[in-house]
PyMOL CGO cylinders between C-alpha atoms (Angstrom):
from pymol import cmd
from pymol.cgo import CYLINDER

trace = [
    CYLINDER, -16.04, 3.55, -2.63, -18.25, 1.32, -4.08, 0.3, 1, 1, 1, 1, 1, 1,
    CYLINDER, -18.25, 1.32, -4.08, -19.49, -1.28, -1.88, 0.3, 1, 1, 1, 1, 1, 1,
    CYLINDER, -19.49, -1.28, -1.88, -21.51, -3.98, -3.26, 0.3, 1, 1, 1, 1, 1, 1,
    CYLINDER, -21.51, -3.98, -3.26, -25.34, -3.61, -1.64, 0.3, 1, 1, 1, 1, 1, 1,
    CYLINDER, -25.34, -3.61, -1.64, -27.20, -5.59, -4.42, 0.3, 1, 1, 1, 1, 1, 1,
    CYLINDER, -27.20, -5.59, -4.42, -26.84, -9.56, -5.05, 0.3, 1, 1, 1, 1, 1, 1,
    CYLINDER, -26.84, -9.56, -5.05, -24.29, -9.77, -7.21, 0.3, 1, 1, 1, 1, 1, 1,
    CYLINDER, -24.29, -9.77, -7.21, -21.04, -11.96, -5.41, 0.3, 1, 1, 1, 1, 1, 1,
    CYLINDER, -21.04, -11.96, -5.41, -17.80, -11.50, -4.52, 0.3, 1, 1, 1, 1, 1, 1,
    CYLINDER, -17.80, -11.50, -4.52, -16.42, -12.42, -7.63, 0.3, 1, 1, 1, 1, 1, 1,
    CYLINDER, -16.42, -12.42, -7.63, -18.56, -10.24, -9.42, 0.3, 1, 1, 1, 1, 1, 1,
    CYLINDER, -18.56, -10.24, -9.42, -17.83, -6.84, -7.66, 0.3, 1, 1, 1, 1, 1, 1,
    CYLINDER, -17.83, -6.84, -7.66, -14.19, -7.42, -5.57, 0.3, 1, 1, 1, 1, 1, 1,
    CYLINDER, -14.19, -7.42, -5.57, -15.50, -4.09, -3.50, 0.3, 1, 1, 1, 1, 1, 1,
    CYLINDER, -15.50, -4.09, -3.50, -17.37, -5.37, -1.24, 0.3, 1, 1, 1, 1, 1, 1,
    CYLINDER, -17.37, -5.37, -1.24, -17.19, -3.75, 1.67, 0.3, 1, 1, 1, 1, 1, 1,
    CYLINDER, -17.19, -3.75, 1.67, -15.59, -6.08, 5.15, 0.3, 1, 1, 1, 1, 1, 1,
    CYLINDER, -15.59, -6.08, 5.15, -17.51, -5.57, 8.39, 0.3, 1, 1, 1, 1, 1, 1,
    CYLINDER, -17.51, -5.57, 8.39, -13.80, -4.69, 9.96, 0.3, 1, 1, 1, 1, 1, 1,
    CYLINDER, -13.80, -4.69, 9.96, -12.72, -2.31, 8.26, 0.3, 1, 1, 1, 1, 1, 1,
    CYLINDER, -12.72, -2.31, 8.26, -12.08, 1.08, 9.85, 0.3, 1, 1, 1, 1, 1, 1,
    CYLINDER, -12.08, 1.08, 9.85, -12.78, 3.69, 6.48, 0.3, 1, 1, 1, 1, 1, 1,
    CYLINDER, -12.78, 3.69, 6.48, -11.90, 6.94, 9.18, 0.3, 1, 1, 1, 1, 1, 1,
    CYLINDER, -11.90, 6.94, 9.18, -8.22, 7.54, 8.01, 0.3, 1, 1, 1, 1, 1, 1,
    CYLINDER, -8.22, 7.54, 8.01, -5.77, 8.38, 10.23, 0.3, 1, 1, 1, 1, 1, 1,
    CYLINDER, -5.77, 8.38, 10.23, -5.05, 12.28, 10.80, 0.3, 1, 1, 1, 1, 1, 1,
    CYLINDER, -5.05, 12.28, 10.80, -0.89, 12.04, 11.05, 0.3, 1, 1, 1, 1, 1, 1,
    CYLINDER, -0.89, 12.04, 11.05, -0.31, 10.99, 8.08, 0.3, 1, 1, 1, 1, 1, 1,
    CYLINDER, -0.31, 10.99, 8.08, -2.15, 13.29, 5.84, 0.3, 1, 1, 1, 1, 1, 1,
    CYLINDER, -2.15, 13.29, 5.84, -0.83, 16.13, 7.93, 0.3, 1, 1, 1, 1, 1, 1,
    CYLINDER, -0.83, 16.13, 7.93, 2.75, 14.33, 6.66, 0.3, 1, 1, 1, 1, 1, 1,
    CYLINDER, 2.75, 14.33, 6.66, 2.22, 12.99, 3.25, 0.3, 1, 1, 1, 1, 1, 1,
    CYLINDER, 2.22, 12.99, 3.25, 2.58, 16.48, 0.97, 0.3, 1, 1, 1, 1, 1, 1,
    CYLINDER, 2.58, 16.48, 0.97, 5.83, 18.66, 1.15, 0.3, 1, 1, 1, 1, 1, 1,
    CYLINDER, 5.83, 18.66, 1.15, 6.76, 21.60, 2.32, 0.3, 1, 1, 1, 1, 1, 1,
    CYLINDER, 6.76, 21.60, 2.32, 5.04, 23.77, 0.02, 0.3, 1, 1, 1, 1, 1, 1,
    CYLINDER, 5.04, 23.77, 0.02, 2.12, 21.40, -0.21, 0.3, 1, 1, 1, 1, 1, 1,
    CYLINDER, 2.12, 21.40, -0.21, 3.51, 19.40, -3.17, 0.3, 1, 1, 1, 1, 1, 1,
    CYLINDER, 3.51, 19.40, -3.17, 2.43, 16.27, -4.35, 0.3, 1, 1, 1, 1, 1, 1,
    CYLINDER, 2.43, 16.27, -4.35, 5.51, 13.47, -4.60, 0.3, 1, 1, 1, 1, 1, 1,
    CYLINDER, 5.51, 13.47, -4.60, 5.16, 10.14, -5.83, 0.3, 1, 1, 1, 1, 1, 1,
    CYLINDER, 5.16, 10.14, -5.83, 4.95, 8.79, -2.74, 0.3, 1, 1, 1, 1, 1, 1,
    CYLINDER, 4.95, 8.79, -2.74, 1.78, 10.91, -2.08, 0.3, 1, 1, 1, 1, 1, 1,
    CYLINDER, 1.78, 10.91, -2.08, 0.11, 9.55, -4.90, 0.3, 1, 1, 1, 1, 1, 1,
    CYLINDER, 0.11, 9.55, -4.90, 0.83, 5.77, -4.07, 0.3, 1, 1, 1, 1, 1, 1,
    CYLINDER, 0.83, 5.77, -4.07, -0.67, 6.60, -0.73, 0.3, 1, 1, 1, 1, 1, 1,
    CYLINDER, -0.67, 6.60, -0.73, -3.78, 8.17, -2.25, 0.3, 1, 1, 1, 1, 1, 1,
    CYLINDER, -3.78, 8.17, -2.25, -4.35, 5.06, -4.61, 0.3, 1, 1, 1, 1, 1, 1,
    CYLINDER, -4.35, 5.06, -4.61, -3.70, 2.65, -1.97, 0.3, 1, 1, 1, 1, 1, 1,
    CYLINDER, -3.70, 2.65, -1.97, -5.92, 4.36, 0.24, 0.3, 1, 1, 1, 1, 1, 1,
    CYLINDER, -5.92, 4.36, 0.24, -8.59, 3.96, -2.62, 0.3, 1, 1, 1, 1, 1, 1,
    CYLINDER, -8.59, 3.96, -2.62, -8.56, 0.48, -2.94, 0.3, 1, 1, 1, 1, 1, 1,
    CYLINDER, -8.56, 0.48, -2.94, -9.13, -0.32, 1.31, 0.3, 1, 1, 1, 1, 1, 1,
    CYLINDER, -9.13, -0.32, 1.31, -12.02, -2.51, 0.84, 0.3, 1, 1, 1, 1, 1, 1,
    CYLINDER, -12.02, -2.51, 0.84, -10.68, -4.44, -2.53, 0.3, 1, 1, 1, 1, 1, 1,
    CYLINDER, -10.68, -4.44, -2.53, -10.86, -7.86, -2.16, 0.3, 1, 1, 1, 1, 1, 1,
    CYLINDER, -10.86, -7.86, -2.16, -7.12, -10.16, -2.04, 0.3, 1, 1, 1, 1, 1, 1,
    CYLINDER, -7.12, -10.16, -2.04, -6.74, -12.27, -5.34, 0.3, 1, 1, 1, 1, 1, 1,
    CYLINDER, -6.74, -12.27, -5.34, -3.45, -13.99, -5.45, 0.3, 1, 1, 1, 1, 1, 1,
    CYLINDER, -3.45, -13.99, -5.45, -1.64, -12.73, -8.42, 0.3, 1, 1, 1, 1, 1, 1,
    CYLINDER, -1.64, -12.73, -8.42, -3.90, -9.88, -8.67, 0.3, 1, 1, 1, 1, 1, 1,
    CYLINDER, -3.90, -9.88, -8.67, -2.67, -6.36, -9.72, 0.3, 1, 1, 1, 1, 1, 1,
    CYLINDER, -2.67, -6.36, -9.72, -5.65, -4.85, -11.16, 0.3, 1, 1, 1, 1, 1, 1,
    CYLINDER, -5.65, -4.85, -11.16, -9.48, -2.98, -9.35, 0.3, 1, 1, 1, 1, 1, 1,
    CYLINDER, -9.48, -2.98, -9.35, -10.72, -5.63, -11.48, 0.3, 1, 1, 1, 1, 1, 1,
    CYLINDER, -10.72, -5.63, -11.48, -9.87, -8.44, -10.36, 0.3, 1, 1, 1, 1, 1, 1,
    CYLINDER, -9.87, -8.44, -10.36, -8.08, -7.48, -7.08, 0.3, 1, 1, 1, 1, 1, 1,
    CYLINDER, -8.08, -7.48, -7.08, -4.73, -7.63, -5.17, 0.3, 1, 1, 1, 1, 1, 1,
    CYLINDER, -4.73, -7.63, -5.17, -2.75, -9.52, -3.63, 0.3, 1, 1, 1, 1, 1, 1,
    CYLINDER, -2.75, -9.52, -3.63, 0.18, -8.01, -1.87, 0.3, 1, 1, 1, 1, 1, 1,
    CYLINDER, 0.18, -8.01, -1.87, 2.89, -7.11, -4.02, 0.3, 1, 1, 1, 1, 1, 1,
    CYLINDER, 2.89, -7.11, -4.02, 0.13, -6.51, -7.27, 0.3, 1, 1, 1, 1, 1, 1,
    CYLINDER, 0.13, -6.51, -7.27, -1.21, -3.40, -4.93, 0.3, 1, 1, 1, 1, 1, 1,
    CYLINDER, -1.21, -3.40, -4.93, 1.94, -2.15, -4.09, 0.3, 1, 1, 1, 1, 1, 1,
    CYLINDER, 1.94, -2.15, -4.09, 2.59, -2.36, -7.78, 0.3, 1, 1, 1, 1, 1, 1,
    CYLINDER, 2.59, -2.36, -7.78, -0.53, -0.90, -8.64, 0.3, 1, 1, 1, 1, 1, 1,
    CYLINDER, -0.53, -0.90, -8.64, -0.30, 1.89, -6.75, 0.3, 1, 1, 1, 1, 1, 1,
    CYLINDER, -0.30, 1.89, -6.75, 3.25, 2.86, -7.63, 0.3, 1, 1, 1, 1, 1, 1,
    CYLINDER, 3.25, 2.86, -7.63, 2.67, 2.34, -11.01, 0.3, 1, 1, 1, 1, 1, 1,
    CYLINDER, 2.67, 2.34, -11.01, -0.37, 4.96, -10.83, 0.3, 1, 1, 1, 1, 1, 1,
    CYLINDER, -0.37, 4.96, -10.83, 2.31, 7.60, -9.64, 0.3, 1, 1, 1, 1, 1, 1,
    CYLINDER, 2.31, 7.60, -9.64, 4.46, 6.87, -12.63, 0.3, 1, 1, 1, 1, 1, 1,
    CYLINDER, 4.46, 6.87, -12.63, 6.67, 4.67, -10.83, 0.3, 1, 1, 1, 1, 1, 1,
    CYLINDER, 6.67, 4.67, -10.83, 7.27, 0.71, -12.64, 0.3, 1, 1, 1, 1, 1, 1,
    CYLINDER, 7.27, 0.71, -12.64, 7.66, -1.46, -9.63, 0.3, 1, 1, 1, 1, 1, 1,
    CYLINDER, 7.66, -1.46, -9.63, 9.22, -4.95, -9.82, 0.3, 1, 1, 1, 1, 1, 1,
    CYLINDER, 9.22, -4.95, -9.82, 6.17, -7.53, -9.49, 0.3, 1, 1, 1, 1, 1, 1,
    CYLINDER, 6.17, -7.53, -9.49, 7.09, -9.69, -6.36, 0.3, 1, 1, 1, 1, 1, 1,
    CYLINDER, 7.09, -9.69, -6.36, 7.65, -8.88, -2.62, 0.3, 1, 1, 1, 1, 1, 1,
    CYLINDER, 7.65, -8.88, -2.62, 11.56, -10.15, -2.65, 0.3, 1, 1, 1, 1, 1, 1,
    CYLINDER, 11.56, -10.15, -2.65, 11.81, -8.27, -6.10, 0.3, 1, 1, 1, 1, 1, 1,
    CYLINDER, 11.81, -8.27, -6.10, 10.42, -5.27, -4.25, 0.3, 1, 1, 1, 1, 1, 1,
    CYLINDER, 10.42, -5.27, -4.25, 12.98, -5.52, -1.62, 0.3, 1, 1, 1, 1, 1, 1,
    CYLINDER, 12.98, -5.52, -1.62, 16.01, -5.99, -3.60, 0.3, 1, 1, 1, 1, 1, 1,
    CYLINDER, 16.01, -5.99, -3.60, 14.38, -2.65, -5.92, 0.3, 1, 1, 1, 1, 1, 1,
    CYLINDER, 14.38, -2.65, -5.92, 14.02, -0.37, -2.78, 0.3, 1, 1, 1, 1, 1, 1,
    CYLINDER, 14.02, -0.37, -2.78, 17.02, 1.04, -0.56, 0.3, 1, 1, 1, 1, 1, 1,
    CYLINDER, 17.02, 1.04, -0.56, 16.70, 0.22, 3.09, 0.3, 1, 1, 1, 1, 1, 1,
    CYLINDER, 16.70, 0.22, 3.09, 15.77, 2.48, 5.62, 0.3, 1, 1, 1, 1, 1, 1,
    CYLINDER, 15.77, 2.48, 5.62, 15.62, 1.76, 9.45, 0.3, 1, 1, 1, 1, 1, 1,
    CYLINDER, 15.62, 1.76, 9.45, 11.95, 1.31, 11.60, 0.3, 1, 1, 1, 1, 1, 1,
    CYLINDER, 11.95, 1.31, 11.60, 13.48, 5.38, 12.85, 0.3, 1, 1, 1, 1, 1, 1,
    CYLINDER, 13.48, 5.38, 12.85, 13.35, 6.57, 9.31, 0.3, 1, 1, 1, 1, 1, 1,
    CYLINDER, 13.35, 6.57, 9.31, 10.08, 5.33, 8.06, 0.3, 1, 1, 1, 1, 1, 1,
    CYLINDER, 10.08, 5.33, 8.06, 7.95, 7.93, 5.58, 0.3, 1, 1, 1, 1, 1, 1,
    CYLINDER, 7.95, 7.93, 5.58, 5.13, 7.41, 4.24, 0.3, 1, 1, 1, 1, 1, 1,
    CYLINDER, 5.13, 7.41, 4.24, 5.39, 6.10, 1.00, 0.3, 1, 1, 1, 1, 1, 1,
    CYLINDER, 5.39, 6.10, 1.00, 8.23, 3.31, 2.66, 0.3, 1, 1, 1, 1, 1, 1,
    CYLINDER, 8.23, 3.31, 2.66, 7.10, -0.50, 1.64, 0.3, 1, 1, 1, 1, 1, 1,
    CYLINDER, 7.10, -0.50, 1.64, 7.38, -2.46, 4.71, 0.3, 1, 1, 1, 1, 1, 1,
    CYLINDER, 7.38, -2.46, 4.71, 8.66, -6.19, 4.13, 0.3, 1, 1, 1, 1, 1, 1,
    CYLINDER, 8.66, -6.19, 4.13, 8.00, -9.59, 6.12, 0.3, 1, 1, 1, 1, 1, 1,
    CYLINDER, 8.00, -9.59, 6.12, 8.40, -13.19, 6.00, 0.3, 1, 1, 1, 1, 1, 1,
    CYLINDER, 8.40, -13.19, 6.00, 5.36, -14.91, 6.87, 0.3, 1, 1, 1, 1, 1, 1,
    CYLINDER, 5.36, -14.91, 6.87, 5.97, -18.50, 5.47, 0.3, 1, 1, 1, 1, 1, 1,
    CYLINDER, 5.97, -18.50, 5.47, 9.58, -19.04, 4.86, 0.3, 1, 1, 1, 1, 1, 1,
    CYLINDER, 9.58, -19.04, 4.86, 12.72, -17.19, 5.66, 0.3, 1, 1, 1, 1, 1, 1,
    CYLINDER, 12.72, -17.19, 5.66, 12.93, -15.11, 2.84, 0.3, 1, 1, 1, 1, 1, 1,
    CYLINDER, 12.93, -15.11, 2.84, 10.74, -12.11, 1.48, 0.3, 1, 1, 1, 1, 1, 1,
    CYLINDER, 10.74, -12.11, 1.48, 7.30, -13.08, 0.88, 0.3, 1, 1, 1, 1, 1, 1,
    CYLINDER, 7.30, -13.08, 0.88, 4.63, -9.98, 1.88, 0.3, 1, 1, 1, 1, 1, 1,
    CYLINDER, 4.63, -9.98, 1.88, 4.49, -6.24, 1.20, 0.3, 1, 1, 1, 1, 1, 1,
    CYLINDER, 4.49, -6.24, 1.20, 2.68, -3.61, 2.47, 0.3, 1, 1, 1, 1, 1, 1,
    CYLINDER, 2.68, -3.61, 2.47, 3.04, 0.74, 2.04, 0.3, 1, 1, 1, 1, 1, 1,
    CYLINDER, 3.04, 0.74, 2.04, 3.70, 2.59, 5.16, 0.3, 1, 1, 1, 1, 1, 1,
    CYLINDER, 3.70, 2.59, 5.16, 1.01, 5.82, 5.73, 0.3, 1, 1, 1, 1, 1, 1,
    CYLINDER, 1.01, 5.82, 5.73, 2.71, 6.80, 8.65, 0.3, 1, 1, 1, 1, 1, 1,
    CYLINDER, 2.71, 6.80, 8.65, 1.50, 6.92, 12.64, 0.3, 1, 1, 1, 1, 1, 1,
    CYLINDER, 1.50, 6.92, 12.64, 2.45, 3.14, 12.85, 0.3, 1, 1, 1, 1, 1, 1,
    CYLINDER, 2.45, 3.14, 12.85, 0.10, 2.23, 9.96, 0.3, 1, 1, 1, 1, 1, 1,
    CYLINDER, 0.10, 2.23, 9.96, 0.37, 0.29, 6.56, 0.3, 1, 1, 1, 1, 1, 1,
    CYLINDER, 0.37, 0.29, 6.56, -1.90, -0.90, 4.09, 0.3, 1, 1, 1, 1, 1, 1,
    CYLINDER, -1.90, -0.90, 4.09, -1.57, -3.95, 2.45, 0.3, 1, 1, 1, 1, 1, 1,
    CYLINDER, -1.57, -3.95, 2.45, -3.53, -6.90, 1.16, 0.3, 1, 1, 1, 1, 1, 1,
    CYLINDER, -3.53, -6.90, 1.16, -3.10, -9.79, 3.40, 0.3, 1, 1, 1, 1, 1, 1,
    CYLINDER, -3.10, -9.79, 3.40, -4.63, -13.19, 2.23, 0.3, 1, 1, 1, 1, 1, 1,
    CYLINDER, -4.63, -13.19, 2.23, -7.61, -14.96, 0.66, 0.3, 1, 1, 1, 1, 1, 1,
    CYLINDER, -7.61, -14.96, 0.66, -10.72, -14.68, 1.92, 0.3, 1, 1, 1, 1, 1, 1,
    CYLINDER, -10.72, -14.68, 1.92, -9.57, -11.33, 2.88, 0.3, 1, 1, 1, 1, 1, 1,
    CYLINDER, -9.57, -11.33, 2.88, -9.59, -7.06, 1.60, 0.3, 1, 1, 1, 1, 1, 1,
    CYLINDER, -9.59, -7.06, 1.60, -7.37, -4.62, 1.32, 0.3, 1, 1, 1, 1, 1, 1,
    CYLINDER, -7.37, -4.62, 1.32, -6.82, -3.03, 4.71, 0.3, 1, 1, 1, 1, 1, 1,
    CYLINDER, -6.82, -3.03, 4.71, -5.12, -0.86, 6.76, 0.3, 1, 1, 1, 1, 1, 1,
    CYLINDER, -5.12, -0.86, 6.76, -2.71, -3.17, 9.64, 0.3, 1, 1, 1, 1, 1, 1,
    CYLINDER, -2.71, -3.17, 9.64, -0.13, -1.40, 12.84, 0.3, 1, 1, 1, 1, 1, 1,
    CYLINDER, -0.13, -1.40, 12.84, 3.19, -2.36, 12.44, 0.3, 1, 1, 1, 1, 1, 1,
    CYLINDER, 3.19, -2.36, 12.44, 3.50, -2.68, 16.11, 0.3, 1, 1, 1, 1, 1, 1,
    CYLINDER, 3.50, -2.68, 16.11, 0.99, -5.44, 16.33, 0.3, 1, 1, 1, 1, 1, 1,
    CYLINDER, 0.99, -5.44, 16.33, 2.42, -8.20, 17.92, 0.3, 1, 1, 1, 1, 1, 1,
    CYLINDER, 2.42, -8.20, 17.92, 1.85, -10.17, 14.58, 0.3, 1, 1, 1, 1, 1, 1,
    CYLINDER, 1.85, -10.17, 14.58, 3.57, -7.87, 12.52, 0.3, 1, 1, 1, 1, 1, 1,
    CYLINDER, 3.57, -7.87, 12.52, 6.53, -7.53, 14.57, 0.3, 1, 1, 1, 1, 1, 1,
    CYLINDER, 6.53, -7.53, 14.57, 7.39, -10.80, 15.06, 0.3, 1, 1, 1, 1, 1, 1,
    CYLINDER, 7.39, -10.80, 15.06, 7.66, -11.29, 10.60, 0.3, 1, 1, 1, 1, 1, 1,
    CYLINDER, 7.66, -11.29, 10.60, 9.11, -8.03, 9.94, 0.3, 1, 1, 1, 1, 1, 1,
    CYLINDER, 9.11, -8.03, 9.94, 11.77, -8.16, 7.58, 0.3, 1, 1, 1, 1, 1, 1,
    CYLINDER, 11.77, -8.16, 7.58, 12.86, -4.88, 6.99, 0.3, 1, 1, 1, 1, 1, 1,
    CYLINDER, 12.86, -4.88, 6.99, 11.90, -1.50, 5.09, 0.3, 1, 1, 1, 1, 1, 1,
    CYLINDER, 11.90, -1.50, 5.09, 12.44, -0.36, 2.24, 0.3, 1, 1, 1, 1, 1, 1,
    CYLINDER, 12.44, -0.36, 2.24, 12.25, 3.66, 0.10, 0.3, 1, 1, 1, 1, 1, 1,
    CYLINDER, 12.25, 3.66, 0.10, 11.55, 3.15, -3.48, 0.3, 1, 1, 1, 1, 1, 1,
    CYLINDER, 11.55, 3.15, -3.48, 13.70, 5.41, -5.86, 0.3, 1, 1, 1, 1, 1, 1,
    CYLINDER, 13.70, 5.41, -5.86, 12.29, 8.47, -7.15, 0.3, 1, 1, 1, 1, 1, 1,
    CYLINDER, 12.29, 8.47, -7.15, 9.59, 8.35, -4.23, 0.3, 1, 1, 1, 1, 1, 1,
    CYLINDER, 9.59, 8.35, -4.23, 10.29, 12.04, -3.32, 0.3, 1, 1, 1, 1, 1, 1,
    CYLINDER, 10.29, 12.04, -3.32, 10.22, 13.29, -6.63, 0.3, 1, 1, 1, 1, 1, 1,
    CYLINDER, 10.22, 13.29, -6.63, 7.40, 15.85, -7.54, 0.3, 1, 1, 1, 1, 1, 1,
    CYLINDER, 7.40, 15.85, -7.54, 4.59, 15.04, -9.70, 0.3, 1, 1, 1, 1, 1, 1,
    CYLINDER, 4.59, 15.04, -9.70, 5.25, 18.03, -11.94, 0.3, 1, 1, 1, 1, 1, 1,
    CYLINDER, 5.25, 18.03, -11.94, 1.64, 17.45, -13.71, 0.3, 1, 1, 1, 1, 1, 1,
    CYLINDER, 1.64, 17.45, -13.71, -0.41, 18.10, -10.82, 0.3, 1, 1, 1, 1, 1, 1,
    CYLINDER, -0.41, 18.10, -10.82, 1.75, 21.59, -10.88, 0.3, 1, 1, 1, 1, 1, 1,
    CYLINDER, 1.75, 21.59, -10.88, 0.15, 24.56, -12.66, 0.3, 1, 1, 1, 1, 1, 1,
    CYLINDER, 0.15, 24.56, -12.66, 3.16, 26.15, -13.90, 0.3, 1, 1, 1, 1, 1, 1,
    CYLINDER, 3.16, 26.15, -13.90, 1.28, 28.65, -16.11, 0.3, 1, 1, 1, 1, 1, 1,
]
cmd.load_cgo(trace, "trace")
């Protein structure tokens, strides 16, 4: 990544790099996130990207490394880098996906809370081993967060798979 170590400002470079962030990534889910035969889904690739952009700082309406995220604009974002069109908003993003119990969670899975109001209104993409990443808030970064933090527990909405998660990124196969 790269973290911003001359004196330019936030706003010029969103990558700067938060003093809590933990950049060692977990080992369970990269054991889990490729097929049986090694093979490289949709979901794999959302993880990858969203794994890429820990550090990127929130932007409300954000969607882009530019100008950062803010929840639903990385889930978006990283999605739409695996060839998959998202709908822009959290509670557009749940009604999208197909629900899946806490039991059934796979990475890939965008987990759904309500944080201000009763209905839909934050987004983050499940890596597996109790972990999500997600961008949270202003003043904030793209981070990894445990689902079974108190916090998280008490807002959580539901899950959701998006459709054609599991499907195979037949470029990244070398079918010569």
């Amino acid at each position: 990544m790269d973290f911003n170590t001359d004196n330019t400002t936030q706003a010029e470079n969103t990558r700067t790099a938060p003093t809590h962030l933990n950049a060692k990534l977990p080992e369970t889910p990269l054991k889990s996130l490729a097929g049986n035969n090694g093979d490289r889904t949709a979901a794999t690739e959302a993880i990858i990207q969203a794994m890429s952009q820990l550090g990127t700082a929130y932007q409300w309406g954000g969607a882009s490394v530019g100008k950062g995220f803010d929840c639903s604009g990385l889930t978006s974002y990283v999605y739409q880098q695996a060839d998959i069109n998202l709908p822009r908003t959290a509670r557009d993003q749940y009604a999208f996906t197909a629900r899946v119990g806490k039991s059934q969670l796979k990475p890939g899975d965008l987990l759904f809370f309500k944080i201000r109001s009763r209905k839909i209104d934050h987004v983050g993409i499940y890596i597996g081993n109790d972990r999500f990443i997600h961008a949270p808030r202003k003043g904030e970064h793209v981070q990894y967060a445990k689902l079974n933090d108190a916090y998280w527990r008490r807002h959580f909405a539901g899950a959701g798979r998006v459709p054609g998660a599991s499907k195979l990124n037949l470029a990244d196969l070398d079918l010569q």
